[in-house]
C-alpha positions, 0 to 999 in steps of 0.5 A, a space after each residue: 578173779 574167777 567167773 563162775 557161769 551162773 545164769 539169771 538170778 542167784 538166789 541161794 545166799 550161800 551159792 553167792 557169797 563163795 563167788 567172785 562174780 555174777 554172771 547174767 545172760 541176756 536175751 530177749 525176742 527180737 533184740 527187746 531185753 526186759 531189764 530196766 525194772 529187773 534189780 533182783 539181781 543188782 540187789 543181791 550184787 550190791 548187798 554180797 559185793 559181787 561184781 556182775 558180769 554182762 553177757 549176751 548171746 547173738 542169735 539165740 532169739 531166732 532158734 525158737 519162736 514163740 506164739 501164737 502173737 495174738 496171746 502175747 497182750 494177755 500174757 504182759 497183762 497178766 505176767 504169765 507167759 501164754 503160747 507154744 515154743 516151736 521151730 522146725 515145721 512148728 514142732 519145738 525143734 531148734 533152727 540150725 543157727 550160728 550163736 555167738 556168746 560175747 562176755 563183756 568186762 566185770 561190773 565192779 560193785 561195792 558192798 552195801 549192806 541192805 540196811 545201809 540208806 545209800 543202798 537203793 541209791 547203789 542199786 540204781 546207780 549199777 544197774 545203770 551201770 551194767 545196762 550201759 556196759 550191756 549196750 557197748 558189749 551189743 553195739 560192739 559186736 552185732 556187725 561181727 555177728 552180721 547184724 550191723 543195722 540191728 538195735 537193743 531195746 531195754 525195756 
């Protein structure tokens, strides 16, 4: 098959039904992914039949950061984000830092149609599936990116 890199969620049907795969990178501050309740994506898999490929980038938390903390209740609150991205001496100038990009293998997904009863119950069922197949791709190589005590909070 062909990978295709597309990033977050497709939503142009047309775009999803010529691919073979569903490529998702992740990332979160600090090793924290919030994807336990993101199934947009699973979904649109699930209905097209497309395979969904996990992907994670080591080190890309720590080019910028994002603050001030203090705005960060508010934001969650009101899911919206609130503050500044900045780097070097506090201007939105990336840190020099080594990034490792590591592709894990192909979520296999069957086709269901979304009118389809068992449809949720696909959705549920690979989304687990590709958090799982997430944490094995993290756990298998944090210690090559130096990160051997690190953890990856799913929230």
């Amino acid at each position: 098959h062909e990978l295709l890199p597309f990033y977050l969620l497709i939503t142009n049907r047309k775009c999803v039904r010529l691919m073979t795969h569903l490529l998702l990178a992740a990332g979160g501050a600090e090793d924290h992914i919030y994807i336990k309740s993101r199934k947009g994506f699973v979904s649109v898999a699930v209905e097209e039949g497309i395979d969904i490929v996990p992907v994670y980038h080591f080190g890309n938390t720590q080019i910028l950061s994002f603050g001030p903390k203090f705005l960060e209740p508010y934001g969650r609150k009101w899911r919206f984000s609130l503050g500044l991205l900045y780097g070097i001496l506090t201007l939105p100038i990336p840190r020099r830092v080594d990034l490792m990009m590591v592709v894990g293998p192909p979520v296999k997904v069957d086709r269901v149609p979304r009118a389809d009863p068992r449809f949720q119950d696909a959705v549920d069922e690979t989304h687990k599936r590709y958090m799982e197949t997430l944490q094995a791709l993290f756990d298998k190589y944090k210690v090559v990116y130096g990160w051997p005590d690190r953890q990856l909070v799913m929230h």
